[in-house]
C-alpha positions in Angstrom: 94.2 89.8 114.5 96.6 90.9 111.8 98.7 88.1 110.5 99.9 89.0 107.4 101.1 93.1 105.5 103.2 93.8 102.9 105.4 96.9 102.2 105.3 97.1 98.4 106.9 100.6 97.9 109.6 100.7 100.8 111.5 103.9 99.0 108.3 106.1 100.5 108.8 105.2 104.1 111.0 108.1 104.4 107.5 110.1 104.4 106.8 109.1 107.5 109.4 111.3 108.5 107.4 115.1 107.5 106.2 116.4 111.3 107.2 114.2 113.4 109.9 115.0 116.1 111.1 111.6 117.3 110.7 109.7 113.9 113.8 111.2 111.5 114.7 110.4 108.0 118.1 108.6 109.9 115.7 106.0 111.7 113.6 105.9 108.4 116.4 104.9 106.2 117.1 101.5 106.6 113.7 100.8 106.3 113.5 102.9 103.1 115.7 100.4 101.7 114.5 97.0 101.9 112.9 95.0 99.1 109.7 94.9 98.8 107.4 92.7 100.3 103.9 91.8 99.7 103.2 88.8 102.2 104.9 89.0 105.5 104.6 86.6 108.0 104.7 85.7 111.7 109.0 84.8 112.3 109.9 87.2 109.2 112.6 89.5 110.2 111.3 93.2 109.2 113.1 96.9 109.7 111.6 98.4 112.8 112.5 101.8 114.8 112.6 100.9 118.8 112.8 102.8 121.8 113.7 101.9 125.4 115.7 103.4 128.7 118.5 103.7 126.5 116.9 106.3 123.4 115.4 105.2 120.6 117.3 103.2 117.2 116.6 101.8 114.3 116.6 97.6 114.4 115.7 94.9 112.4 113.0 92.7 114.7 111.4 89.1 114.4 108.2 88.9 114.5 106.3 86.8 117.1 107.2 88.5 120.6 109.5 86.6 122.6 109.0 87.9 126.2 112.4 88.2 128.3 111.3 86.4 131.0 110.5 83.0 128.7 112.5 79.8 128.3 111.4 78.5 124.9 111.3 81.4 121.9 108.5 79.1 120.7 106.0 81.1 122.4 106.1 84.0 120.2 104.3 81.8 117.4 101.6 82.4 119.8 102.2 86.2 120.9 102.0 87.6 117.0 99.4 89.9 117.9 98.3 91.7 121.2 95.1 93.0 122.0 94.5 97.1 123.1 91.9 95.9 126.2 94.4 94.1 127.5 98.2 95.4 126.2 98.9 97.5 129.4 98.7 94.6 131.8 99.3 91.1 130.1 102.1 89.7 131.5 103.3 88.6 128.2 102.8 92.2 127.6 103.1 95.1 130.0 106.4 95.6 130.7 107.0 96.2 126.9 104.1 98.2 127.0 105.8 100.6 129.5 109.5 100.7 128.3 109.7 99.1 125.0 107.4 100.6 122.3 108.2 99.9 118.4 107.1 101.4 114.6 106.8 99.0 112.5 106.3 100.0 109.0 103.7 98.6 106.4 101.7 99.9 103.0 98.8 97.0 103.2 98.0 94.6 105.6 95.4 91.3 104.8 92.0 89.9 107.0 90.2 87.1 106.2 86.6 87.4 106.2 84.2 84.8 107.3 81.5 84.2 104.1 78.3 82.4 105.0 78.5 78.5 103.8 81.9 78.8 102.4 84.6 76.1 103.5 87.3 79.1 103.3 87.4 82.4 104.3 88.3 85.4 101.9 91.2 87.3 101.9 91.0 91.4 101.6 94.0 93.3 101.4 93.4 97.1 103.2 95.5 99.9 101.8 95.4 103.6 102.1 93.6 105.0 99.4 96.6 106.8 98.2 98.9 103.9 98.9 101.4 105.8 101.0 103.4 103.9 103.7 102.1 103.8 107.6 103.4 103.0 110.8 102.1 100.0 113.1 102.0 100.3 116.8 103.6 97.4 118.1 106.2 96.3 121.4 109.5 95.0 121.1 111.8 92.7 123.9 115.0 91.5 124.1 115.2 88.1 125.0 118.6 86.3 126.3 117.4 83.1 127.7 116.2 82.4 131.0 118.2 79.4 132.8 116.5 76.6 130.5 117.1 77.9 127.3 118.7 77.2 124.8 120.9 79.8 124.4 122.5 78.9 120.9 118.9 80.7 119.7 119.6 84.2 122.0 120.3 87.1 121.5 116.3 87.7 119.8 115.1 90.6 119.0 111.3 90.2 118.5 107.8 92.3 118.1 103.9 92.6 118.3 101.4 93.8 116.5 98.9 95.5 118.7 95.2 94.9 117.3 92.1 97.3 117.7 88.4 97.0 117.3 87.7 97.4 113.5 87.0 101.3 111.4 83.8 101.4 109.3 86.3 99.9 106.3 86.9 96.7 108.2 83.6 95.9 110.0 82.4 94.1 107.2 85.2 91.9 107.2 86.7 91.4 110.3 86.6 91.9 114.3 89.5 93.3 114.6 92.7 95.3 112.7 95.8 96.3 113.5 96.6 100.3 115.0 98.4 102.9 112.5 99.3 105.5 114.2 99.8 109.2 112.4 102.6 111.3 112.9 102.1 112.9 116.0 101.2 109.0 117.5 104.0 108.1 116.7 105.8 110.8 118.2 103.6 109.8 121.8 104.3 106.4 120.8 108.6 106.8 121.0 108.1 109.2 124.1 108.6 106.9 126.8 108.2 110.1 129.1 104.5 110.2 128.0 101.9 109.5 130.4 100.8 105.7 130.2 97.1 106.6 129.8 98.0 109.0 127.1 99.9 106.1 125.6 97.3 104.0 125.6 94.7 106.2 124.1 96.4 106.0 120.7 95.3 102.5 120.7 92.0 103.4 117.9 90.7 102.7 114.7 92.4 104.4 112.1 90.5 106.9 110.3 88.0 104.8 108.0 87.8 107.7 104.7 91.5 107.4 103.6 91.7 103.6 103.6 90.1 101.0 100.9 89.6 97.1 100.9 89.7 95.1 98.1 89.2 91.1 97.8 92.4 89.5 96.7 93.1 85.6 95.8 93.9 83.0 98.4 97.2 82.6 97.0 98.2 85.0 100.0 97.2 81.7 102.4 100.6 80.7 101.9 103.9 82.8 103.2 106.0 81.2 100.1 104.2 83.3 98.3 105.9 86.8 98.8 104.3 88.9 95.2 102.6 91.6 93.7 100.4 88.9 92.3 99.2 88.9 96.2 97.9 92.1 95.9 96.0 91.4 93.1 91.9 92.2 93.2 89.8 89.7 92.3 86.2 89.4 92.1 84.2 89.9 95.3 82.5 87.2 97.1 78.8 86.4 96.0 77.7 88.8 98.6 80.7 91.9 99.5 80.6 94.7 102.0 78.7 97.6 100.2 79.8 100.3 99.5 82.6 102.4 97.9 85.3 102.3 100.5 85.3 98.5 99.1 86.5 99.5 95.7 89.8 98.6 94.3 89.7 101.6 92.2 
């Protein structure tokens, strides 16, 4: 799963914009401009690009999808993350899979890694290796309240993450991470006219070479903390993944 990323240097977002069609410095801007954050959480509110039926807009989206057809928004605590096996026909999922597709936009993201005997789990924080910003694949709804809601809490605009089996970066640390798409994914991604099995081929590991892990201090457990102290390496658990895509250098 993915439960926590950060956006540390928002002002480079704008990036993302170089050879893509769909994704234009316009819909990059408000996200350009945010603060930065180092420890977002499931219910934050982040800056997102969305498309549906009607084109495609920047937005600001909750995150924790709340599905259009549900009574109690509660149930996006539970619907954070969805899984690429099963994305195109979840019913929590698959309408938004077909007509409501989302960029979300990150520079790091966390996983915890299981270490043998230990009462905790370790955090790692995965960056690019040249730190630049990326784009999450992830589904978006609009949710009004169905006829037992309360409907003092709607309109919501909410998202997913949508999780892939790990690159060679992540193995060591976790089952699972979340899909970053590249430019031209992202440009399939916003197409709604695309072919649905294109669609969902996008849903891969991104490339292991241009990313690095690094082991960072639980202080990242807890959303209140929001820092660049979270993104801080510390040492590496008595016995790491090997290698030099580990380094935090």
């Amino acid at each position: 799963m993915c439960g926590r990323y950060g956006l540390a240097n928002p002002s480079r977002v704008i990036d993302l914009a170089i050879d893509s069609a769909r994704l234009t410095r316009a819909l990059l801007e408000p996200a350009s401009r945010v603060p930065p954050r180092w420890n977002v959480a499931p219910s934050a509110r982040v800056p997102a690009v969305v498309t549906d039926r009607e084109g495609i807009r920047a937005a600001e989206l909750q995150w924790g999808l709340v599905p259009s057809w549900a009574n109690d928004p509660a149930i996006g605590h539970r619907l954070a993350n969805a899984r690429d096996d099963s994305v195109r026909h979840k019913p929590s999922f698959r309408r938004a899979f077909a007509a409501r597709r989302a960029l979300v936009f990150g520079d790091l993201f966390y996983e915890w890694q299981v270490l043998p005997g230990a009462r905790r789990k370790q955090p790692w924080c995965i960056r690019r290796r040249d730190e630049a910003p990326f784009a999450f694949a992830a589904l978006w709804e609009h949710w009004t309240g169905g006829p037992e809601a309360a409907t003092e809490l709607a309109p919501l605009e909410t998202f997913t993450l949508i999780t892939t089996r790990p690159n060679a970066v992540l193995a060591p640390i976790h089952d699972r991470m979340p899909v970053i798409l590249d430019a031209k994914g992202c440009d399939r991604w916003l197409d709604l006219h695309a072919p649905l099995d294109a669609v969902e081929a996008l849903l891969v590991p991104a490339a292991a070479e241009a990313m690095r892990a690094f082991p960072v201090s639980p202080r990242v457990n807890s959303p209140t903390h929001d820092d660049p102290d979270c993104i801080t390496p510390v040492a590496p658990p008595d016995d790491p993944p090997s290698g030099d895509l580990f380094s935090a250098t």
